[in-house]
N, C-alpha and C positions, 0 to 999 in steps of 0.2 A: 801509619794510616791504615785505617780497616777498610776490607774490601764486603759489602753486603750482596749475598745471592738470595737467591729463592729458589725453594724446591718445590716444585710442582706436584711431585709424588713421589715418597720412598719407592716406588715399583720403577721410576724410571732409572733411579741409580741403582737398585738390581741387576735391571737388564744393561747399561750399559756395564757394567760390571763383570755379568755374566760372557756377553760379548769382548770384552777385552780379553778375558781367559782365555775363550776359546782362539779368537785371532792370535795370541800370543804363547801359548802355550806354559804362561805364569798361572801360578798358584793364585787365591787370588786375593791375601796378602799381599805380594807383590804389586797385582795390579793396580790396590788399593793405597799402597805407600807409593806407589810411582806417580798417582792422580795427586797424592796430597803434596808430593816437591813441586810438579809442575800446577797446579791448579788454584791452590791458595796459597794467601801469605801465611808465611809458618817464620819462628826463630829458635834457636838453640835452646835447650833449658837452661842454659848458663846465661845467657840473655834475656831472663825471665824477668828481670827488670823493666826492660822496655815494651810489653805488651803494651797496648792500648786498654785504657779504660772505658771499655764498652760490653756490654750485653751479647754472647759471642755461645755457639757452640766451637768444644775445641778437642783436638783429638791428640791424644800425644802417642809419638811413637820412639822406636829405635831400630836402624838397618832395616831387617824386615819382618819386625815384631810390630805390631797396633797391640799397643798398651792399655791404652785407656780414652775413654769417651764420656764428657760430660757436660752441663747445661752451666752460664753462671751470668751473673748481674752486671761484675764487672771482673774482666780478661787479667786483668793487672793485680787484684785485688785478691782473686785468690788463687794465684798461683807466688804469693804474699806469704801462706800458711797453706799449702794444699795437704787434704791428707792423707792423700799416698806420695809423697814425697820420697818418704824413704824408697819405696818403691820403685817411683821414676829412677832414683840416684841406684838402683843398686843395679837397674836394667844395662850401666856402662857407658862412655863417655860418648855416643852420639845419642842422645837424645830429643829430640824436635818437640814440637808443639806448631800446630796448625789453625785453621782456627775460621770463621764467618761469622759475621756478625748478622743476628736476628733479632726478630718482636720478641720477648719474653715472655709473650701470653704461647706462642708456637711453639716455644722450645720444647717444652716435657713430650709432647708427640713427636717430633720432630728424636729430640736426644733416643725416645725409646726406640724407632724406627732405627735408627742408625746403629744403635748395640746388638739390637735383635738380628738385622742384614749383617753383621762385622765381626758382633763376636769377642770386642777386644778380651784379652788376659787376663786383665785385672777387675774387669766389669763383671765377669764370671765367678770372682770370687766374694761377691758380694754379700752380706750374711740372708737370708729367709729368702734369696733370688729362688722364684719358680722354676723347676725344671723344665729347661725346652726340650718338643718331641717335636720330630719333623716327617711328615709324611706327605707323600701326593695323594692328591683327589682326582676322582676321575672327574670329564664334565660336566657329568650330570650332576654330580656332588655342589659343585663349584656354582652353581646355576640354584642350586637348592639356597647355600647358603647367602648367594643374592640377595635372594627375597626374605631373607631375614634380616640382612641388615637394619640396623637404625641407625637416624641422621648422625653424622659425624664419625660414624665407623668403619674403621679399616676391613677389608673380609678379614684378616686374620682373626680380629679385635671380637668380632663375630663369632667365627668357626669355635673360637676358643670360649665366649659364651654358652654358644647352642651344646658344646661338649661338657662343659661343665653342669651346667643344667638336665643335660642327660645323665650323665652320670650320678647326681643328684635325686633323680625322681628314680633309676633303676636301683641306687641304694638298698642294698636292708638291712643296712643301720640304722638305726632309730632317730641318729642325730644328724643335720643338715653335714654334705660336705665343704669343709672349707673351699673358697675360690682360689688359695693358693697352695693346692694340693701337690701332691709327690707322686708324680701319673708313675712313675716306678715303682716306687712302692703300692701303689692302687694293684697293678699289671701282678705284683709280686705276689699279693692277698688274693687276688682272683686267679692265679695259678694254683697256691697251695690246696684252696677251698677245692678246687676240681681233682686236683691230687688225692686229697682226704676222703674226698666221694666215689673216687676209681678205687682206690685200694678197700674202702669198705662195700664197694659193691664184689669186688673180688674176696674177700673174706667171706662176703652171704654164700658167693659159690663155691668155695673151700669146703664151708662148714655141709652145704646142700651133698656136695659129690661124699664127703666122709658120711654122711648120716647114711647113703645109699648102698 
């Protein structure tokens, strides 16, 4: 039998999340694998037979590893051929799989929201994934990018437009940045550029003090 929730808002399973950390002093893996024993129905991966065929996000883990997190049509169906398997099988013999059933029109927001707050292992290694940078904003910041929102947008979903788009228009590259850029390597070019201009301004005054 599948059990259907609703999430209200990925920011309230942050905060409660965050709060379980703190009250407990778990990592917050832990907190996160200890929510999914008690909280949803979950089965063995050796039991992967018996999923229900339904429309589900599903999260698999091991002791206090989160695995993996993803979206599917039908529960049963593809964990039939999933394709980190090998994966799951090589994480060790307790394995789980958890799981809620949802709209499939929700899931893709929904699935991003829950990797991007979790994190899993294997989600991480996913090939062209953007690199995540994580910073605070102050409140004024946070207030700014409010009012940029548009409909149907997370602030994050936001923040991370208006930054790309800045970085886009202060470019002087000739060519658009891509939106799924490599902010580390972006951070890496714009060190060295400043590099190259310090040491040749230091060479103008080398050469200035020698001619003197």
């Amino acid at each position: 039998m599948s059990v259907s929730l609703t999430f209200r808002c990925p920011d309230d399973l942050a905060t409660l999340i965050a709060s379980q950390v703190e009250a407990t002093g778990q990592d917050k893996t832990s907190v996160v694998v200890g929510m999914l024993r008690s909280s949803l129905p979950s089965l063995p991966l050796v039991e992967k037979n018996k999923l229900p065929d339904t429309p589900a996000i599903y999260i698999v883990w091991s002791s206090n590893r989160l695995l993996y997190i993803g979206k599917t049509r039908s529960l049963k169906h593809r964990f039939g051929s999933h394709h980190k398997m090998v994966d799951f099988l090589a994480a060790g013999d307790n394995v789980w799989i958890a799981w809620f059933s949802i709209d499939s029109q929700d899931s893709p927001l929904l699935e991003g929201s829950l990797i991007e707050l979790l994190d899993p292992e294997l989600n991480s290694n996913v090939p062209g994934r953007v690199t995540k940078v994580c910073f605070r904003l102050p409140d004024e910041a946070v207030q700014v990018i409010e009012t940029l929102q548009l409909e149907g947008e997370t602030l994050n979903q936001t923040a991370q437009r208006f930054f790309i788009e800045h970085l886009r228009a202060s470019s002087k590259q000739p060519q658009p940045l891509p939106t799924s850029l490599d902010i580390k390597e972006l951070v890496k070019q714009e060190i060295e550029a400043s590099l190259t201009e310090v040491r040749s301004q230091l060479e103008d005054l080398r050469g200035k003090s020698k001619a003197r």
